[in-house]
Every structure is written in C-alpha cells, then in structure tokens.
C-alpha positions as CSV (number, residue, x, y, z in Angstrom):
1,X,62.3,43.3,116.7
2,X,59.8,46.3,117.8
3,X,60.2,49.5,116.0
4,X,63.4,48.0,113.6
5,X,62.2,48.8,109.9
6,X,62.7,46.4,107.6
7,X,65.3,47.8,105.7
8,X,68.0,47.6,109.0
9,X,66.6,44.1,109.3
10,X,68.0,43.0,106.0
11,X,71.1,45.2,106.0
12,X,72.4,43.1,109.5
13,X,70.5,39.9,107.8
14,X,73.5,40.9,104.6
15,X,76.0,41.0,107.0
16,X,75.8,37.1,107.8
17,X,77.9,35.8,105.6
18,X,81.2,38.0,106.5
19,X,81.5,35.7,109.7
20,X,81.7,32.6,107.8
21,X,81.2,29.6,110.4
22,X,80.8,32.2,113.2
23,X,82.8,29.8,115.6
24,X,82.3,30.7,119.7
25,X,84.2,30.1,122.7
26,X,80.9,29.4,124.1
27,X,81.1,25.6,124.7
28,X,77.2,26.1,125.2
29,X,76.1,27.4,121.9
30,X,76.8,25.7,117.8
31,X,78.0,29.3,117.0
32,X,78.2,33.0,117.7
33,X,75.4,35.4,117.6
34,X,75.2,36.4,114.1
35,X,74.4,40.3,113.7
36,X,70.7,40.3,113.3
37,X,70.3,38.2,116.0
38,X,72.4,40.5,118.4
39,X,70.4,43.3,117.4
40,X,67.2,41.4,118.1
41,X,68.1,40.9,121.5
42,X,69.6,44.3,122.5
43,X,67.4,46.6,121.0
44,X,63.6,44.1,122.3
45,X,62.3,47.1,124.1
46,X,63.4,50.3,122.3
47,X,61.4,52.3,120.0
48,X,64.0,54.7,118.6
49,X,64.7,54.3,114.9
50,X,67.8,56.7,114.9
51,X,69.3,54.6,117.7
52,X,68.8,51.7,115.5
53,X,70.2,53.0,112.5
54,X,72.8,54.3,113.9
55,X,73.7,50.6,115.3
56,X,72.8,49.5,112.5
57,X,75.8,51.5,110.3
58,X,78.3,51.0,113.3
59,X,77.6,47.2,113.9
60,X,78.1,46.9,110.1
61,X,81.4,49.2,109.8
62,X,82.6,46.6,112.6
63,X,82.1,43.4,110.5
64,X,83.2,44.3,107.7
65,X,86.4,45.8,109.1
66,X,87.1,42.7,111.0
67,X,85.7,40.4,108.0
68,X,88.3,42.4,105.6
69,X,91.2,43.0,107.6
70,X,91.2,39.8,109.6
71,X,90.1,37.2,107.1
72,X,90.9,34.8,108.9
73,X,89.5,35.4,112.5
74,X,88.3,32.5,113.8
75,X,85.9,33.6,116.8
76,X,83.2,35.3,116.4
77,X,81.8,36.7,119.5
78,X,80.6,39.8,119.4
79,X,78.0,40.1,121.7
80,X,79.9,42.6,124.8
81,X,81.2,44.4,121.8
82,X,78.1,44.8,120.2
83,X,76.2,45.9,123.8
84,X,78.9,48.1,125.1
85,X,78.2,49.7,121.4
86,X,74.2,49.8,121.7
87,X,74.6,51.7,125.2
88,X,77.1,54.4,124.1
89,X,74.7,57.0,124.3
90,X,72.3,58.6,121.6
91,X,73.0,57.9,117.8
92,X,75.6,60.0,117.3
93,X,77.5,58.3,119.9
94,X,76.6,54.9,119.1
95,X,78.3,55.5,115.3
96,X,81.2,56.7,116.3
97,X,82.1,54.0,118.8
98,X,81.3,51.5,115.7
99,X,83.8,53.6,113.7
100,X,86.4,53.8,115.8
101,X,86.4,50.5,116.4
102,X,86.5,49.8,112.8
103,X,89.5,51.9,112.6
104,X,91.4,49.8,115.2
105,X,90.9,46.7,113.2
106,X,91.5,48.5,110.2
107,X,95.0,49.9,111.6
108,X,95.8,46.1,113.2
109,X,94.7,44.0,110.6
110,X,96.6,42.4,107.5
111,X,96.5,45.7,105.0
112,X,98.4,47.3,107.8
113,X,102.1,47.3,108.3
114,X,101.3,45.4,111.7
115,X,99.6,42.7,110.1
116,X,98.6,40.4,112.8
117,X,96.4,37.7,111.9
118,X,93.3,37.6,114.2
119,X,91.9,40.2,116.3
120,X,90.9,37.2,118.9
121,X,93.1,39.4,121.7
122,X,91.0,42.4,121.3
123,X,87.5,41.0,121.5
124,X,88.3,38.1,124.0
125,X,90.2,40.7,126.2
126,X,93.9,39.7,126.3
127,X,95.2,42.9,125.0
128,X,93.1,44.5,127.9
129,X,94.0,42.4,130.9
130,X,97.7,42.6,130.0
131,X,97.6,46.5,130.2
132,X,95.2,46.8,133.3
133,X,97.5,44.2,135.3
134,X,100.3,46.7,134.5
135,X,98.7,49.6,136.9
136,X,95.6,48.1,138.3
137,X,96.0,50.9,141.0
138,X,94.7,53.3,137.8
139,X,93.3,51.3,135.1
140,X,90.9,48.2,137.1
141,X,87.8,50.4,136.8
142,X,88.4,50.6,132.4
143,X,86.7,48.2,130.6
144,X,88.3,46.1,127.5
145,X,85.8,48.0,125.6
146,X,85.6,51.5,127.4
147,X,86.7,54.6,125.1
148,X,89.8,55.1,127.5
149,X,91.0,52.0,126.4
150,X,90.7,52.7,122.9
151,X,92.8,55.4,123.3
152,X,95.1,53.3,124.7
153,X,94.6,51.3,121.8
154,X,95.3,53.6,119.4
155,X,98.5,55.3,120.8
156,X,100.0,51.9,120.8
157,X,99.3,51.7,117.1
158,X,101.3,54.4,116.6
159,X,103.9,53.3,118.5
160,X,103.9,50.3,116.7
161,X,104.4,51.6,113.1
162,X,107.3,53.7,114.8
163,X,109.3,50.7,115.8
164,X,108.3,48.7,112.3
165,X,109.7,51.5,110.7
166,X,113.1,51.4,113.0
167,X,113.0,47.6,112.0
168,X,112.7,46.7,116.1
169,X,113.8,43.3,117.3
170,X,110.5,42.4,118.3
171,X,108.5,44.4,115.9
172,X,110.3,44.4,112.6
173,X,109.3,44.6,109.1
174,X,107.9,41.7,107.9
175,X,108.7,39.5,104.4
176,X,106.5,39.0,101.9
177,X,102.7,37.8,103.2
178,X,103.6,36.9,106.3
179,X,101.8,37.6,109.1
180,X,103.0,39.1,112.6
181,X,103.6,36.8,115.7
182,X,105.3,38.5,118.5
183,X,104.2,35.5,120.5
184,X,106.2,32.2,121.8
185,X,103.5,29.7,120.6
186,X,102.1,29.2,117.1
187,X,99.0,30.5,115.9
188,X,98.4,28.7,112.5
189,X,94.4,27.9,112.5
190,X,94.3,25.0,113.7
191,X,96.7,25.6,117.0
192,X,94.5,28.9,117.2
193,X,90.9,27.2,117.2
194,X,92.4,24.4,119.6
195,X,94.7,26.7,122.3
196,X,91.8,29.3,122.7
197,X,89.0,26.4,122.9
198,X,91.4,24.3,125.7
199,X,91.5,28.0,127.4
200,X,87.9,28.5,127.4
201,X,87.1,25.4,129.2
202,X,89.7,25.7,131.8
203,X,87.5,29.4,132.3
204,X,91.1,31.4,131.1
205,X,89.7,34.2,128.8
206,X,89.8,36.9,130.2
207,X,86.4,39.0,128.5
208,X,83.7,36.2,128.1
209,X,82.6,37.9,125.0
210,X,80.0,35.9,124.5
211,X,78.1,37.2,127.2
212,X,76.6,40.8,127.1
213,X,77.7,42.0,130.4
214,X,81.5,40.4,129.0
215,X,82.1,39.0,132.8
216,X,85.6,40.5,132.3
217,X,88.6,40.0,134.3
218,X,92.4,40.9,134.4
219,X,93.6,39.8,137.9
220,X,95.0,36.3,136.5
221,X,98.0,36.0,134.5
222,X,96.0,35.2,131.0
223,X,99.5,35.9,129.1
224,X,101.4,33.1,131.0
225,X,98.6,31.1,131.5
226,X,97.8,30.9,127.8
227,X,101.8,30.4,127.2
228,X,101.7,27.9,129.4
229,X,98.6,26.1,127.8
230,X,100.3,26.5,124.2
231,X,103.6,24.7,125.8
232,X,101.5,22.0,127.0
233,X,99.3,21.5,123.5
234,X,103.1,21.1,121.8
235,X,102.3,24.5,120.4
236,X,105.2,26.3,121.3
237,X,107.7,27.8,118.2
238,X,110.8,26.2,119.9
239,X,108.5,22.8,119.7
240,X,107.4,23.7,116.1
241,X,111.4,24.7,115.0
C-alpha cells in the first residue's frame, strides 16, 4: 500500500473483526472486502498521508457505526461506499462524508427509536431507487451515495421520529426489543441472507455495492420486485401469520 504508514495499516487491520463473516452479495467472491483490503486497492497510487488518514478515521467511524448499531447486518459490502468516500475531495472532505454517514446509521440503527434491523437498504441501494423512481425527472443524476441524497436521508429521519412520536399506523412505537419492519415479508436472518441472495442472482439489487463504480440503477421496480421474490420464497408475513 504506497505511502500508508503502518499505523493506518493496523488501525483498518483492527477493524476486521466488527464485520464478523463479512458475507457478500457477490456470488463471485467467499466474502466482502474487509477494510484493509479496500483501502489497499483505492488508495495503490496515492502518496498523500492526510488523505489516508483522513479515510482512515472515516472508513473506521463507518464500521463501527454499522457494526454497533446494526449488529446484526448481514452484508457486508462496502466497497462503492468506501470509494464514493476516498474521492470526496481533500481530507477534510473525506472525514466528514465518513461522519455523516456514521450519523445516518447511528440515527437508523437499533439504539434509535427507529430501530430497523439491517442497514442492507442503504448500502445495496433500495432506499435510493425507491426515492429516485419517485421524480426521476429531478433526482436520476443523484447517486445512492451522493451528499444530496444524504440530505434526503437525513430529513426523512426526522420525519420519522415525528410520526413514532404521533404513534403513526405504519411507524409506531415499538414494544420492548423489537425491531422495526414496515415491510410485507419477513426479515428474520435467515429469510434476510436467502431473499437478498435469490435477488442478487436474478441481477435485482439495485447498487452492486460490491463493485467500486456501484453499477447503480433505479429504473426497475426493486420494491415490488423484491416483494414479489419474498412471496415466492414463502416469506411473506401473511404466509408467516
């Protein structure tokens, strides 16, 4: 890794074991990138040690946020995340993506009153198709990972906690540990790993976030597709009840 110092080396090396089996949707690969190695490959030809540090920090705020708020996450990919962070700008820039993004997972994630249980529909682009398809006209040219989608992202946070605190229909408070599942299909572990690995190989995820330049696209119905794919499996919560 030219010009990385050691030291960043072992802090992204530390970082390993946050992404437990570091499962991919990548039918091609045994697992995800693991930090260290994504940092290998995006930062081969640059010098800059700032730059690096700077990912460094950012890349690690990430994991952690999305090791400790979505313990359970299943998928791991990270590698359009991790490049769309890299070519932010200079340092400065490149932290404070990683940080906001940490805050999304943070505000999402199970110590949040939302509470949902895998951040799978951020990284793998679900939550992004669904709101490009709903003004393509203004929002095709956004990215799932572009900073005016985040901002997206983030007022829809706090329009969530609004309607948890009205005790909405579809986004009430929630008993006990449970965790939030606005959707028609079930999304125990098990149904989670399976559904998203059927949808992979039928090419149905929308970000290929495996891939550094994510391949992204919105102009397929991914929501009804994946219902539609749960239905099938015998996932649905109507087959479950």
């Amino acid at each position: 890794m030219r010009g990385l110092p050691e030291d960043i080396l072992a802090g992204l090396e530390r970082l390993s074991p946050l992404l437990g089996d570091a499962a991919s949707l990548d039918t091609r690969r045994p697992r995800a990138l693991l930090p260290a190695e994504l940092a290998a490959r995006l930062m081969e030809a640059h010098s800059g040690e700032d730059k690096a540090r700077a990912f460094a920090l950012g890349l690690g705020e990430v994991v952690r946020a999305l090791a400790e708020d979505f313990p359970e996450n299943i998928f791991w990919d990270l590698d359009y995340l991790a490049c769309r962070m890299w070519n932010a700008g200079g340092p400065e820039e490149v932290l404070g993506y990683g940080r906001r993004v940490a805050a999304l997972c943070r505000g999402f994630g199970n110590k949040s009153e939302l509470r949902f249980r895998y951040a799978h529909d951020f990284l793998y682009g679900y939550d992004w198709a669904r709101w490009v398809v709903r003004q393509p006209e203004k929002r095709a040219t956004i990215g799932p990972f572009d900073l005016a989608f985040f901002d997206y992202l983030e007022g829809r946070l706090r329009t969530l906690v609004e309607l948890i605190a009205e005790n909405d229909p579809k986004y009430g408070k929630l008993q006990g540990q449970e965790f939030r599942n606005p959707f028609a299909f079930c999304r125990e572990p098990r149904e989670e790993a399976h559904l998203h690995q059927v949808l992979a190989q039928a090419d149905f995820i929308p970000v290929k976030a495996w891939r550094f330049d994510g391949d992204c696209r919105w102009d397929l119905p991914f929501t009804d597709l994946r219902t539609e794919a749960a239905r099938r499996l015998g996932l649905s919560r109507e087959a479950a009840s």
